[in-house]
C-alpha positions as CSV (number, residue, x, y, z in Angstrom):
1,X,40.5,-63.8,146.7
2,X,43.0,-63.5,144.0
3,X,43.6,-60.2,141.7
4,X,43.4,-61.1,137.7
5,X,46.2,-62.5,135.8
6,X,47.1,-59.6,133.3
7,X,49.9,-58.3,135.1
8,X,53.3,-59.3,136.4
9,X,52.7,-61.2,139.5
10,X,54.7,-60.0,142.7
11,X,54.9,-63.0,144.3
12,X,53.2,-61.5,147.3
13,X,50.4,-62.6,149.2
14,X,47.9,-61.2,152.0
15,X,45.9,-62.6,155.0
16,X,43.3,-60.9,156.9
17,X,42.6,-62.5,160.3
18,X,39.4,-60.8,161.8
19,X,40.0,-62.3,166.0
20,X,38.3,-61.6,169.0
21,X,40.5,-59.3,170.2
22,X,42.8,-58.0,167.0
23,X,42.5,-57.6,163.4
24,X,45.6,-58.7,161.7
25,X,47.0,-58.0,158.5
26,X,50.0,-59.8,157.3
27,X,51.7,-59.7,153.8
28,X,54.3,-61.8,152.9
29,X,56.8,-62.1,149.4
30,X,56.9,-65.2,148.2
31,X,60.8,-66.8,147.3
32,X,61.1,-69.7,145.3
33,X,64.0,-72.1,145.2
34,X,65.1,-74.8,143.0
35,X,63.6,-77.7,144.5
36,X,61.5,-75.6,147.5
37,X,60.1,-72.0,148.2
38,X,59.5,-70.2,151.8
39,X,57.7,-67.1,152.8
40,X,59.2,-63.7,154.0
41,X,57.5,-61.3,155.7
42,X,57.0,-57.8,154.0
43,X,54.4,-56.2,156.3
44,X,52.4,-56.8,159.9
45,X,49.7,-54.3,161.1
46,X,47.8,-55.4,164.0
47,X,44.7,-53.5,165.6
48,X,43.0,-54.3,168.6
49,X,38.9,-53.9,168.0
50,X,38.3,-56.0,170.6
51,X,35.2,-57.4,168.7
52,X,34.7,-60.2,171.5
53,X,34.2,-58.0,174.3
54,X,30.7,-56.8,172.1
55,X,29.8,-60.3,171.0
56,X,30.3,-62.5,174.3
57,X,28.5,-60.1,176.2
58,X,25.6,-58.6,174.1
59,X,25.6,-61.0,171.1
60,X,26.5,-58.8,168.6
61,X,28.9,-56.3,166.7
62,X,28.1,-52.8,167.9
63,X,27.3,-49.9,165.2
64,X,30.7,-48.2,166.1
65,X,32.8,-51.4,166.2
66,X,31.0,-52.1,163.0
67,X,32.3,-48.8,161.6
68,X,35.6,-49.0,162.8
69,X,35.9,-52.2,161.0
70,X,35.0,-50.6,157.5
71,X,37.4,-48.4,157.8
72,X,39.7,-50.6,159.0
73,X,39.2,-52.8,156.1
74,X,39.4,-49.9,153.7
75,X,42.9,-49.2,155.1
76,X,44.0,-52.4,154.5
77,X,42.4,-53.0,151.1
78,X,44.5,-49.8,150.5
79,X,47.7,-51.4,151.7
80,X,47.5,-54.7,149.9
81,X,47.3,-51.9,146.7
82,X,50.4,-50.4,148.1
83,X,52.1,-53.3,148.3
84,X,51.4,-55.3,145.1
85,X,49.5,-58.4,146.2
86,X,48.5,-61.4,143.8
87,X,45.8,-62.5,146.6
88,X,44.5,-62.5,149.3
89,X,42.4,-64.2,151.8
90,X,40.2,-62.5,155.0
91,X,38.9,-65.2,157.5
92,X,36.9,-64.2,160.7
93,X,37.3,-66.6,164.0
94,X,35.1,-66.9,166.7
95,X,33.6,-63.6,167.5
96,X,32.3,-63.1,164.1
97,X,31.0,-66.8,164.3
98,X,29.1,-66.1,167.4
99,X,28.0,-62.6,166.6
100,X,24.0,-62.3,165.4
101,X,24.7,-59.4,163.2
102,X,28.3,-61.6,162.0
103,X,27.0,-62.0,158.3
104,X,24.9,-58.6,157.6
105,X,28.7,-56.8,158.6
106,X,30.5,-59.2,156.5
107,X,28.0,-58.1,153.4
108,X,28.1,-54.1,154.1
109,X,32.2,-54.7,154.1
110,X,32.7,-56.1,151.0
111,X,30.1,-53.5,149.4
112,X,31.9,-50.2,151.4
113,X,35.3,-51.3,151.4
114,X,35.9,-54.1,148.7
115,X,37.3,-57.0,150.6
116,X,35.3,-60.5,150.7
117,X,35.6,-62.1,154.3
118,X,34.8,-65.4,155.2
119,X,33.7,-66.5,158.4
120,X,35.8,-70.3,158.8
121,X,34.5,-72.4,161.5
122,X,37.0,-73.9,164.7
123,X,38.2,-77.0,162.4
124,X,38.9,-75.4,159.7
125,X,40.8,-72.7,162.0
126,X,42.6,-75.8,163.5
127,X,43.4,-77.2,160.3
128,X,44.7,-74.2,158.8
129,X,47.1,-73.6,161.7
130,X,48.1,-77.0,161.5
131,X,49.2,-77.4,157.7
132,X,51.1,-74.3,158.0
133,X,53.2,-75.8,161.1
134,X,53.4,-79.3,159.2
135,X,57.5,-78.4,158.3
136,X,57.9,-77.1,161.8
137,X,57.1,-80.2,162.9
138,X,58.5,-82.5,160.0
139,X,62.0,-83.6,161.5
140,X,60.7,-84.0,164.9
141,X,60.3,-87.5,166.8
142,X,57.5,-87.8,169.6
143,X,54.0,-86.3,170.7
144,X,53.3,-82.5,170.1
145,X,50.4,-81.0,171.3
146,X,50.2,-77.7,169.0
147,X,47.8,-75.0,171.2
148,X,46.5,-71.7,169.9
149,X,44.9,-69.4,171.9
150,X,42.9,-66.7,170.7
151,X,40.4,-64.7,172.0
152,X,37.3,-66.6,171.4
153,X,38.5,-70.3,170.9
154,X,41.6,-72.6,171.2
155,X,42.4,-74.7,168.7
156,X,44.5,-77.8,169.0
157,X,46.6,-80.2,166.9
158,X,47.8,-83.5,168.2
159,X,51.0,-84.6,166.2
160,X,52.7,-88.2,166.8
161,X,55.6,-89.2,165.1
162,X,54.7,-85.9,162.3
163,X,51.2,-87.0,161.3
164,X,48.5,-85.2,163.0
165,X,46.0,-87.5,165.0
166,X,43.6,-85.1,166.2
167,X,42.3,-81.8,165.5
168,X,39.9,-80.0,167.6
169,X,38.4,-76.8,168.4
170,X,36.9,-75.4,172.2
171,X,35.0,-72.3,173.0
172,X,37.3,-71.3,175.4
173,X,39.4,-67.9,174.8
174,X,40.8,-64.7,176.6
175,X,38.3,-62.2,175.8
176,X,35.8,-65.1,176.5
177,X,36.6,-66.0,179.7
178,X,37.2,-62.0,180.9
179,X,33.3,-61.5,179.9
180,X,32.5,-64.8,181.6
181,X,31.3,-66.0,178.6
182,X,32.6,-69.7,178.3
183,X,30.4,-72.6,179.5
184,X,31.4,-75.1,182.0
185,X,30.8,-77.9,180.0
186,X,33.1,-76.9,177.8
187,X,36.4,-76.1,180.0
188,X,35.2,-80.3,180.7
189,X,34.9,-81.6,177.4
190,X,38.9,-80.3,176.6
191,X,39.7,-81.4,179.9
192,X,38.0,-84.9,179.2
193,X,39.8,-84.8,176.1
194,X,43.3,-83.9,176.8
195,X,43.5,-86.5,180.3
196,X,42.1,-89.3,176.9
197,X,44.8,-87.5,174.6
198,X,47.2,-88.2,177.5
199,X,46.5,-91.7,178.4
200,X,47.7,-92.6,174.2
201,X,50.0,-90.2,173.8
202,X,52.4,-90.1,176.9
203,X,55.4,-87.5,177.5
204,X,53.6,-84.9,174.8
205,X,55.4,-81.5,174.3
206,X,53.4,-78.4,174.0
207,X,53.6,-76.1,171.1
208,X,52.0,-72.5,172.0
209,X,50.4,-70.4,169.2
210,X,49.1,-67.1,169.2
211,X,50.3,-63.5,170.7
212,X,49.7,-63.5,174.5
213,X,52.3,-66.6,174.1
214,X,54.5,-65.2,172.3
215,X,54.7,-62.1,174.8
216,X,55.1,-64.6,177.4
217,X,58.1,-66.5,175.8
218,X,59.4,-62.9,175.3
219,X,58.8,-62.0,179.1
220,X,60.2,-65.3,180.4
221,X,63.2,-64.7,181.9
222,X,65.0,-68.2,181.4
223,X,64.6,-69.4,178.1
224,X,66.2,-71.8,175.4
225,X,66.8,-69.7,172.3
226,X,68.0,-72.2,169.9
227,X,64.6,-74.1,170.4
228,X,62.5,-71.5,170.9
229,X,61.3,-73.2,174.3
230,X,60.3,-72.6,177.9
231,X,59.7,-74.6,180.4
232,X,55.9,-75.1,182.2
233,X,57.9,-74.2,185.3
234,X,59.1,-71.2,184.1
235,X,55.6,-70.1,182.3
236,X,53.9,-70.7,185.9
237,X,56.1,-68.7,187.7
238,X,55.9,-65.8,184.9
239,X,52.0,-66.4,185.3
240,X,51.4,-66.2,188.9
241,X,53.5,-62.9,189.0
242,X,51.5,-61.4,186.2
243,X,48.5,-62.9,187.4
244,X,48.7,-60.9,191.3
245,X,48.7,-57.8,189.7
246,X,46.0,-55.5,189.3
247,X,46.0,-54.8,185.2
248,X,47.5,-51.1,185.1
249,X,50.5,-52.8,187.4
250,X,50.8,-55.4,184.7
251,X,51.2,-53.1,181.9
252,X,53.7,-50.7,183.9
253,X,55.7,-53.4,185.1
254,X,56.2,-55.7,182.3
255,X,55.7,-52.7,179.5
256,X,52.3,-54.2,178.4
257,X,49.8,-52.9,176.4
258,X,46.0,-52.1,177.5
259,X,45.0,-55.2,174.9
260,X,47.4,-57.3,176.3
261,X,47.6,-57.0,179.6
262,X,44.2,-58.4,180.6
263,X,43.9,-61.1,178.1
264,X,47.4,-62.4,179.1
265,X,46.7,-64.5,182.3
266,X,43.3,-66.1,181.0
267,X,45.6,-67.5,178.2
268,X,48.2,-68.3,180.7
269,X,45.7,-69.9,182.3
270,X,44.6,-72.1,179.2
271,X,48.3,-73.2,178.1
272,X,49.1,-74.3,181.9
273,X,45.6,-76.0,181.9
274,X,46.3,-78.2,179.0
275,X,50.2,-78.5,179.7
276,X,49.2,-80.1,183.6
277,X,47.0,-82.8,181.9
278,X,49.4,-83.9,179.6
279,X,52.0,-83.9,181.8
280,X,54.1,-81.3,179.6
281,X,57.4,-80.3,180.4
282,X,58.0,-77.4,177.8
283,X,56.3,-74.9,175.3
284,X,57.9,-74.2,172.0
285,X,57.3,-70.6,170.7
286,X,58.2,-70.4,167.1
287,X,56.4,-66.8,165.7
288,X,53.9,-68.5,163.3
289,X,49.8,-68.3,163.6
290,X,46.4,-68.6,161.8
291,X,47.7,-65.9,159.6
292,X,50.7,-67.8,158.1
293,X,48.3,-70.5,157.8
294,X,46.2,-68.5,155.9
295,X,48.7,-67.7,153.3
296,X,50.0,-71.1,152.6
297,X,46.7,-72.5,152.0
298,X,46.2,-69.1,149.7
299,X,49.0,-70.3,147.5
300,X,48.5,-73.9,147.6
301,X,45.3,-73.4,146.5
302,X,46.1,-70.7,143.3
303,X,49.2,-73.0,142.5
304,X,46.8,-76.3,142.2
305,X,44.6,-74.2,140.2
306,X,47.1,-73.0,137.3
307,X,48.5,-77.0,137.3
């Protein structure tokens, strides 16, 4: 969505990313170079409505999780006013997908609080995640394996030598597997496909996506700070602590939030899942997501437009 053109444009833009277990909103001010431009971040709200544990257990959105997201949305309509923004864009992942009453909410949202979401399938999730991590990965040599993790669904990027080679997307998530929600046939497929992924693309790195990650790079005890890395060693021995303790334990021990605390392990259990198969060695954590994503392909899109 992009505002009119009559006024002095900020340079700031907005993404809305409606997950399974938070709702995100992140703006960013736009800073253009000479020859290159980057994105710096102005403003990060996360909430945690937890719409997966409605949807992979009864189907659908509850009437008070419904109206929690209105007024969530109003609030953050009300922010992006705040803050200036050109545009912005709202996407909803995988409980929204799933959910039966997904599309009636999306309508009485934009009619009660003004904001236009769009519900973006698993490729187009992967996609987005990967053009936005397309410079991260520029000046590196080698097979990267870029994994997020969300609530409802990981999405994966296979990168050789730069150039992405395969994009896919697997019904398999935190707040998913805590409702016992994901089929068996699909933990298979991705394991089918990443011991095929493996056999091509030897000695492939993992990079992790996503915040349960991201608190785990922060919780791990031996890191490599200039490269933003962990080792799978390290990550299973952070894991198998977390993962023998009841959840209050987890959250008084290693200062974790409710939200967090119980989706963490099932997504340590994904990234150590995928990094055994490909015979990973470490997990880059640099702090970008779906929501970064969101906002390059925002301006991309508006800058194409006005050429």
């Amino acid at each position: 969505m992009v505002k009119g053109t009559n006024r002095k444009q900020s340079g700031r833009y907005a993404a809305i990313d409606i997950g399974s277990n938070a709702v995100r909103l992140l703006i960013k001010q736009l800073d253009k170079g000479r020859d290159s431009f980057h994105f710096n971040k102005v403003l990060l709200v996360r909430v945690p409505l937890r719409l997966g544990f409605d949807v992979f257990s009864d189907g659908k959105i509850s009437e008070q999780k419904e109206k929690n997201m209105i007024r969530l949305m109003k609030s953050y309509n009300y922010l992006m006013k705040i803050y200036d923004v050109d545009a912005y864009r709202a996407c909803a992942t995988s409980a929204m997908r799933d959910a039966r009453n997904g599309t009636d909410i999306i309508h009485h949202i934009e009619k009660k609080a003004g904001i236009k979401i769009e519900i973006i399938d698993g490729k187009e999730e992967a996609q987005m995640v990967y053009n936005n991590h397309f410079e991260y990965m520029a000046d590196r040599k080698g097979n990267y394996m870029y994994v997020d993790v969300g609530g409802g669904s990981t999405e994966i990027n296979l990168l050789s030598e730069g150039k992405l080679v395969k994009s896919q997307s697997y019904n398999i998530g935190t707040v998913r597997i805590l409702n016992g929600a994901v089929k068996e046939e699909e933990w298979e497929r991705m394991k089918r496909d990443m011991a095929e992924l493996a056999k091509t693309y030897p000695e492939t790195e993992i990079i992790g996506s996503g915040g349960n990650i991201n608190k785990l790079y922060r919780l791990a005890e031996r890191k490599d700070k200039n490269l933003q890395r962990m080792t799978v060693n390290t990550l299973q021995e952070l894991h198998a602590r977390l993962k023998a303790l009841p959840v209050e334990e987890r959250m008084e021990q290693f200062s974790l939030k409710a939200d967090r605390a119980d989706v963490i392990v099932p997504a340590g259990d994904i990234f150590l899942t995928i990094a055994e198969i490909l015979g990973s060695k470490h997990i880059y954590v640099p702090t970008i997501g779906l929501s970064d994503g969101i906002i390059d392909a925002l301006y991309n899109a508006q800058k194409n437009h006005l050429n």
